[in-house]
C-alpha positions as CSV (number, residue, x, y, z in Angstrom):
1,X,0.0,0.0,0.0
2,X,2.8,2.3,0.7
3,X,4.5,2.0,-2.4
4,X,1.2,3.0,-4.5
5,X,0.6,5.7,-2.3
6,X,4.1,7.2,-3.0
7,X,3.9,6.0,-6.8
8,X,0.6,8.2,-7.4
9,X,1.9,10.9,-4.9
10,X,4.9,11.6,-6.5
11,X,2.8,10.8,-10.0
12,X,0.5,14.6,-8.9
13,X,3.2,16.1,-7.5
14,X,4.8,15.8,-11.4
15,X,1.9,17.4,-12.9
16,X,1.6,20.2,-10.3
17,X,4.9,21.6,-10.5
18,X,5.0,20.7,-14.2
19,X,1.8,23.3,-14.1
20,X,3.6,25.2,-11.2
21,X,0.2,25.1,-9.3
22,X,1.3,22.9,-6.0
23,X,-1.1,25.1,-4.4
24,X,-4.0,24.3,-6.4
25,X,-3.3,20.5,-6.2
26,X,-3.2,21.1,-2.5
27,X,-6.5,22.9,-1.9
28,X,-8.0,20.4,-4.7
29,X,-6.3,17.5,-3.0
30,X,-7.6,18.7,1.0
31,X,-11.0,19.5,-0.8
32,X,-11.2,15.7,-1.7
33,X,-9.9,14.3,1.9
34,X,-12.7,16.8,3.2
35,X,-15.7,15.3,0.7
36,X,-15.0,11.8,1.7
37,X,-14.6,12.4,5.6
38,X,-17.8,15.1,5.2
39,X,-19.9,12.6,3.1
40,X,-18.8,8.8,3.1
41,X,-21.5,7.5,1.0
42,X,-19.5,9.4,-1.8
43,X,-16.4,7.5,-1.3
44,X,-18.2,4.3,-1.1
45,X,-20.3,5.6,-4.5
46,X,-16.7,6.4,-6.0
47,X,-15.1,2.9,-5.0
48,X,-18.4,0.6,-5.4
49,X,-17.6,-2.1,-8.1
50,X,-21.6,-2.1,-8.7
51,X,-22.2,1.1,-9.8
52,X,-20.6,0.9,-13.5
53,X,-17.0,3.1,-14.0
54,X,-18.9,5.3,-16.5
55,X,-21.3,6.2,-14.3
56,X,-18.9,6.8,-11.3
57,X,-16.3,8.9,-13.8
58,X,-19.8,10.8,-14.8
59,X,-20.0,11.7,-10.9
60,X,-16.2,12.8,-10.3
61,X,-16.8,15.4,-13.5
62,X,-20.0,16.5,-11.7
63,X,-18.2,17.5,-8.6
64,X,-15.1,18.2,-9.5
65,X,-15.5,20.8,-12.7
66,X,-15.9,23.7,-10.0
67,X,-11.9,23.3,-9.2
68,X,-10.5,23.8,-12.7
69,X,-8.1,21.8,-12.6
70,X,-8.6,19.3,-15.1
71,X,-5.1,17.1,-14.5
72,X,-6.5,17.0,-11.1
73,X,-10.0,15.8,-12.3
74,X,-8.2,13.3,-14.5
75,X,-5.9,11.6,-11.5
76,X,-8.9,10.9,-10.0
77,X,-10.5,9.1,-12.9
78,X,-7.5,7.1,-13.2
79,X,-7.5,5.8,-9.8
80,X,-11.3,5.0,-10.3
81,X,-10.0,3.4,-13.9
82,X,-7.5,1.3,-12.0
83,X,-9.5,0.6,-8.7
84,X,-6.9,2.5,-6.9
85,X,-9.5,5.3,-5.6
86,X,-9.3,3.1,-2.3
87,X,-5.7,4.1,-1.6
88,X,-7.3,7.9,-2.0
89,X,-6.1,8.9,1.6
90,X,-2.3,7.5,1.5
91,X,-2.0,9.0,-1.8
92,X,-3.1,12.4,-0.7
93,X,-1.4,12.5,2.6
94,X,1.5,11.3,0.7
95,X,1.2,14.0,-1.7
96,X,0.5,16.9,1.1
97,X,4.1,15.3,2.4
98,X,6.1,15.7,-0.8
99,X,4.3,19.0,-1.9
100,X,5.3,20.1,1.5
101,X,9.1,19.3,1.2
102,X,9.4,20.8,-2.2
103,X,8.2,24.2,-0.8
104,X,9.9,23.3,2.3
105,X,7.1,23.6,4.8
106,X,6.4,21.0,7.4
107,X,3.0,20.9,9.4
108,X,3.0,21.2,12.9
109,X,0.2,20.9,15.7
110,X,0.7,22.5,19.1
111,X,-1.5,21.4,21.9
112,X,-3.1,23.7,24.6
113,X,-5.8,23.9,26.9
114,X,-8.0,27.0,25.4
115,X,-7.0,28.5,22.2
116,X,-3.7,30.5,21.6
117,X,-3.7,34.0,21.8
118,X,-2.9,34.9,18.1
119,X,0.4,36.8,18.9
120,X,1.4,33.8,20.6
121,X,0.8,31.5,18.2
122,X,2.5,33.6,15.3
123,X,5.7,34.2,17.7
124,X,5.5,30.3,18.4
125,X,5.1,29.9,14.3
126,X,7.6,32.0,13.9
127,X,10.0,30.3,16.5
128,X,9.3,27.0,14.7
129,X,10.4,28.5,11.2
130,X,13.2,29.4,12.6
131,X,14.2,27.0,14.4
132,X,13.6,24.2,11.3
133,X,14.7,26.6,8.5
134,X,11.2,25.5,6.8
135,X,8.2,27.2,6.6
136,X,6.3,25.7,9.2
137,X,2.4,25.3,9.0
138,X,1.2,25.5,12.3
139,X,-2.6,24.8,13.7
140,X,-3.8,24.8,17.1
141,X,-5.8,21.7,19.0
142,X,-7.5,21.3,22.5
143,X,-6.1,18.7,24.6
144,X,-7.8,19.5,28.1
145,X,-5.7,16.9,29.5
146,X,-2.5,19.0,29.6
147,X,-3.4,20.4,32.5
148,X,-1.3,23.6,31.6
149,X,1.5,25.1,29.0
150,X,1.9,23.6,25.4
151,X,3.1,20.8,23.7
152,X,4.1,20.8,19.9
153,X,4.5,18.0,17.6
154,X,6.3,18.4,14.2
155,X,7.2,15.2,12.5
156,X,8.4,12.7,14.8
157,X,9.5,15.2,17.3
158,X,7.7,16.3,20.2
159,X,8.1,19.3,22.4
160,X,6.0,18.9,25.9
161,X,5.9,22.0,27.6
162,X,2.8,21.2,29.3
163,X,2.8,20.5,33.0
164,X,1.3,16.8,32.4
165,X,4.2,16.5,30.2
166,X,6.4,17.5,33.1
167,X,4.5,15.5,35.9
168,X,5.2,12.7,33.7
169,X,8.9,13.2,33.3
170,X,8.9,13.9,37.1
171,X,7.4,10.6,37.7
172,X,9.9,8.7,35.3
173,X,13.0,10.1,37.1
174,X,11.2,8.8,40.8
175,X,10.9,5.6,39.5
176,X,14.6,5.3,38.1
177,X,15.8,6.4,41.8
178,X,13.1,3.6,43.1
179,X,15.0,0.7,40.2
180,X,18.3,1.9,41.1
């Protein structure tokens, strides 16, 4: 699965910088991965094997001719065409990623308790830019759990600033001196 995800990511990611529009592809791609989680019984319309191909490509140019992006339109009908159209959400996270690393941005999520100021959170985004010499794109969750403080995932890597976080590390170290 991870191969054909990276085979038709990189595939899109061709045809938008060959239309230097990674932009477009992006908003068309997150439009898509919003349809599907928004309205499932579209994806399973799009991926049914008994609803006939030419009926299902009919659909994709119904609701896709308002993003003008006919390469985009057409990727989709070839993963319909090859019953691929089920891998849809690898492929366009996949795509997101590489998209991302050709403009050299990387998403982020930081964690609070009640919603970041706005000043914060540009200083924070800014901070992060910095620190990763890439653009980063930055959103804010809830995670009443925290107790306290932030904590900001990027990647792999984690940041806990929150005072859970620190509680936690606080425990860890008394039960080292307890094993030890």
């Amino acid at each position: 699965m991870a191969d054909v995800a990276i085979t038709y990511a990189q595939a899109l990611l061709n045809i938008a910088i060959e239309e230097n529009d990674i932009d477009r592809y992006l908003a068309a791609n997150d439009l898509m991965l919003h349809l599907f989680e928004e309205q499932p019984e579209l994806y399973a319309l799009l991926t049914s094997e008994f609803i006939s191909k030419s009926d299902r490509l009919g659909l994709v140019d119904n609701f896709l001719t308002s993003i003008n992006l006919p390469n985009y339109v057409n990727f989709i009908k070839v993963l319909i065409d090859r019953k691929r159209l089920s891998s849809f959400i690898p492929i366009a996270f996949e795509f997101k990623r590489l998209a991302h690393t050709v403009q050299n941005k990387v998403e982020a999520i930081v964690y609070s308790t009640t919603p970041l100021q706005e000043e914060k959170f540009q200083q924070l985004q800014l901070t992060l830019s910095k620190k990763h010499g890439k653009t980063v794109l930055l959103r804010n969750e809830i995670d009443e759990q925290l107790l306290g403080g932030i904590k900001v995932v990027i990647g792999d890597e984690v940041y806990d600033g929150s005072i859970s976080g620190k509680l936690q590390q606080l425990q860890a170290k008394l039960h080292q001196g307890k094993a030890e």
